[in-house]
C-alpha positions in Angstrom: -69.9 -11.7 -25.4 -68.8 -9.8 -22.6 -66.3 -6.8 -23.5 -62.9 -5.9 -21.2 -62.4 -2.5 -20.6 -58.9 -1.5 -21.6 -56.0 -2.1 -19.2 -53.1 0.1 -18.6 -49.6 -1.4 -17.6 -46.9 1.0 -16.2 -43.4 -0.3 -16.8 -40.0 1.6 -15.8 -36.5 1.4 -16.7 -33.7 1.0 -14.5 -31.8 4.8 -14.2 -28.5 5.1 -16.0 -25.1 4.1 -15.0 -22.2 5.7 -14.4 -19.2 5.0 -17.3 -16.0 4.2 -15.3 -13.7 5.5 -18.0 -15.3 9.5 -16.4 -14.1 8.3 -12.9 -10.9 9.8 -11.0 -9.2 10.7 -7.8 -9.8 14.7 -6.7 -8.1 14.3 -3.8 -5.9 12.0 -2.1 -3.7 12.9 1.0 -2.6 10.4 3.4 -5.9 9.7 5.5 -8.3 10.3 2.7 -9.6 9.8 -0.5 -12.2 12.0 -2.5 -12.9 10.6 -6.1 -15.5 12.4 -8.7 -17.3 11.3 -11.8 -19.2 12.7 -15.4 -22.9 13.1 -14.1 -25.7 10.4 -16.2 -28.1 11.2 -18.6 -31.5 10.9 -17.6 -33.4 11.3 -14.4 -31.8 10.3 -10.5 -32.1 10.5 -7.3 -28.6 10.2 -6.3 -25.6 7.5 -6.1 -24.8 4.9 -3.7 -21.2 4.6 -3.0 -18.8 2.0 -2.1 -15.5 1.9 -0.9 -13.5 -1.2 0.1 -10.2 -0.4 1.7 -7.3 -2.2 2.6 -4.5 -0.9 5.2 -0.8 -2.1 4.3 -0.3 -2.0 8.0 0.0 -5.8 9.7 -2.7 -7.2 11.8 -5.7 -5.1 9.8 -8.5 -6.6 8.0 -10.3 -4.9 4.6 -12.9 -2.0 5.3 -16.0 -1.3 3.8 -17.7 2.2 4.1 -20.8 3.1 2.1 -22.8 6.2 1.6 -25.3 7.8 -0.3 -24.6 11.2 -2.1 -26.4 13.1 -4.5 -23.5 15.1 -6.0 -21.0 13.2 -8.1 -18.7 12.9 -5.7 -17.7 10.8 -2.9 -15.1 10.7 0.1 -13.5 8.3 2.1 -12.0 9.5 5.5 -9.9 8.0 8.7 -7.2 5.6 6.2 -4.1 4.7 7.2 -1.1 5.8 4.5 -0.7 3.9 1.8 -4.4 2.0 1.9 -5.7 0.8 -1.6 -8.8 0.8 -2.3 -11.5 0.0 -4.6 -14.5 1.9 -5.5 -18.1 1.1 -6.8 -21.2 3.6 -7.4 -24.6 2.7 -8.1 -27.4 5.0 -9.6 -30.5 5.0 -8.1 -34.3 6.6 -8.9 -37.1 6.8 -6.1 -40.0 6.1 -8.2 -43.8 6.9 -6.4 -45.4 3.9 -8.6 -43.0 1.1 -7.9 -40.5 2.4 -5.6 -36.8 2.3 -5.9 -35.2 1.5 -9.0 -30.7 0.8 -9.5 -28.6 1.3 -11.9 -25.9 -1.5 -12.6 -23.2 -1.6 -9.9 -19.8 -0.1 -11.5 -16.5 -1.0 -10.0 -13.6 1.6 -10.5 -10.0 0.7 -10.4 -9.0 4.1 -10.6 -6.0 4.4 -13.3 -4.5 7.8 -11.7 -3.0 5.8 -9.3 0.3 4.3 -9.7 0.4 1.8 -6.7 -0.3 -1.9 -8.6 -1.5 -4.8 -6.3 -0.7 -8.0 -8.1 -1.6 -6.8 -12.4 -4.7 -4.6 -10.7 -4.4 -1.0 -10.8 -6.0 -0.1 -7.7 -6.3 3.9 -6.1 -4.7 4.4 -2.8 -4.3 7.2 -0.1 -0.4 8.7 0.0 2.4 7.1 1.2 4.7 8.0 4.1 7.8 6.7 5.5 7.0 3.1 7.5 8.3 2.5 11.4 10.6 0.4 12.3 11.4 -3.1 11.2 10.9 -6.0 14.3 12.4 -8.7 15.8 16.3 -7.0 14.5 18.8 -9.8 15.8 22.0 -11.2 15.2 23.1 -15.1 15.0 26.2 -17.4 14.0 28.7 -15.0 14.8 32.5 -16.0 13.7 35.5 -13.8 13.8 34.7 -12.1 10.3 31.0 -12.6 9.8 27.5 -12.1 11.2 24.1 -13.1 10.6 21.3 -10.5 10.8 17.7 -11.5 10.9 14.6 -9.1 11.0 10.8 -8.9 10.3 9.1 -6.6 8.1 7.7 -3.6 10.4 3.9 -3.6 11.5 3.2 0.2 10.7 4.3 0.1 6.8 2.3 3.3 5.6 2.5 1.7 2.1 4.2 -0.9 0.3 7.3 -1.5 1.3 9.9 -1.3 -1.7 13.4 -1.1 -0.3 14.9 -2.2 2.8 18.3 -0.5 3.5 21.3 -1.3 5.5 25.0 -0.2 6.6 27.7 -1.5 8.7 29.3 1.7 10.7 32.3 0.9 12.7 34.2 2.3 16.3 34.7 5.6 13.9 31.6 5.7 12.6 33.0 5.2 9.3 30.5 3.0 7.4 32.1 -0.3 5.6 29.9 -1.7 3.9 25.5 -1.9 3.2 23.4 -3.7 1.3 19.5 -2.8 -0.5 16.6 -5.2 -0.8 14.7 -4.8 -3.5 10.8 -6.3 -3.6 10.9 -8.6 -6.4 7.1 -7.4 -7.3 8.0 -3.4 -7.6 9.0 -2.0 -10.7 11.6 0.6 -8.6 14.7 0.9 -9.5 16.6 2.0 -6.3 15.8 3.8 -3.3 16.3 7.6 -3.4 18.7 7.9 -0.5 22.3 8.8 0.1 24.4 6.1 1.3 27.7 6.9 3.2 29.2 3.9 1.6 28.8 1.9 -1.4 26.1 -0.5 -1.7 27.9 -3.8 -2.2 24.8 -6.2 -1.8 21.4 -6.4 -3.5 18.9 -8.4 -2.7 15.3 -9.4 -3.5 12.3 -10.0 -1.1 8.9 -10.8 -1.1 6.3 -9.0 0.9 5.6 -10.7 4.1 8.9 -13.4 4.7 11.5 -12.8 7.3 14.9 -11.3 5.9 18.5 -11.6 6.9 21.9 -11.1 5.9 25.2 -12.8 6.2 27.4 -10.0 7.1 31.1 -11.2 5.7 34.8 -10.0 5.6 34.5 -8.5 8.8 37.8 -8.0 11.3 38.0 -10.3 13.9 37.6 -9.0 17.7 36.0 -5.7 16.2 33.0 -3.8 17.7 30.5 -2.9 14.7 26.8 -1.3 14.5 24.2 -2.6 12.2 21.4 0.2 10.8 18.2 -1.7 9.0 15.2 0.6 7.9 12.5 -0.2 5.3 11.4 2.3 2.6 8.2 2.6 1.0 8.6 6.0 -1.6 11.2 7.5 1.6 13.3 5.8 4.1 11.8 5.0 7.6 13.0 5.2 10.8 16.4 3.3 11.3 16.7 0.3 13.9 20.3 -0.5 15.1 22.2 -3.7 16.5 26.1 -3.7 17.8 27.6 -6.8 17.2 31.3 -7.8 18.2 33.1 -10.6 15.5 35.2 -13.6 17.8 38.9 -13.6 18.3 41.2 -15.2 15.4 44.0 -17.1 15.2 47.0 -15.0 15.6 48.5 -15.0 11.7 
């Protein structure tokens, strides 16, 4: 009978992975994001990183940008304020014998952030004030009451949690303003200073067209209408002047 020499079979684990509870945000400003995380145990060549980023701005489409580091860090450059984004890093071990061998993919939510989308904790670059809302008009005018309409505004540098109005009239003297709350935030009320008191609130939802029906108005009276949204500060302010209709003489 012949004999077999002895074989020898070579067989290789995949290289740790990271533990998302060791992952969190080193840096954040409004264009950028730099996160860090607890280095493995065992033997790597490095991570491979993935970002996928979505501006709040209208009109944009979700981002990916990957990259492979061999520190345990990783940044994300060239955001808009206010993007969220989710990250995921992936060990990896050149191996002369069988090549290249991965670590499990690990998605991080990033729990220092406290921007939610939907019930997901998600990270996000900072948040400035948004530009103006569009489309500001005014319909079904009467001789005491005025309909606004507006859309949300396409630069939004975050979400937007407030939007804020006043009626000012000929003196500049404002008589009434109203605050729209987004019925998905957990803010309470804007911080601004209103030159009158807020005698409407309101709630929204993210992307439908607002409007308000401006009442107890004088008849034949010139006013001016201010709308701005507000994401964690007030934006910049758009203005209408409306005029009510003549009444019957009393």
């Amino acid at each position: 009978m012949e004999s077999k020499e002895p074989q020898t079979i070579l067989s290789y684990t995949a290289p740790n992975s990271i533990s998302k509870e060791n992952v969190e945000i080193m840096e954040k400003t409004t264009r950028l994001l730099k996160t860090t995380w607890l280095s493995v145990n065992g033997s790597i060549s490095g991570y491979i990183v993935m970002f996928t980023c979505q501006s709040p701005n209208f009109n944009t489409y979700t981002q990916s940008f990957n990259s492979t580091v061999t520190a345990n860090e990783a940044t994300v450059d060239g955001l808009d304020p206010g993007t969220l984004c989710f990250q995921a890093v992936q060990t990896y071990l050149i191996n002369g014998n069988v090549g290249t061998l991965y670590g499990e993919v690990v998605t991080n939510e990033l729990p220092e952030s406290s921007i939610k989308a939907g019930n997901r904790q998600v990270s996000t670059t900072r948040l400035t004030a948004p530009e103006n809302v569009h489309n500001l008009r005014s319909t079904n005018v009467t001789s005491n009451s005025k309909t606004l309409q507006w859309s949300p505004p396409s630069i939004r540098n975050g979400i937007l949690r407030f939007y804020i109005a006043w009626v000012n009239d000929t003196n500049n003297t404002c008589v009434q303003s109203a605050v729209w709350k987004c019925s998905n935030c957990s803010d309470q009320s804007p911080n601004s200073n209103f030159a009158c008191e807020v005698v409407n609130t309101y709630n929204f939802s993210a992307e439908e067209p607002l409007s308000w029906s401006i009442t107890n108005l004088h008849p034949f009276r010139n006013y001016t209408v201010y709308i701005a949204a507000y994401t964690i500060m007030i934006g910049s302010y758009s203005d209408v002047n409306i005029s009510t209709l003549e009444d019957i003489p009393g």
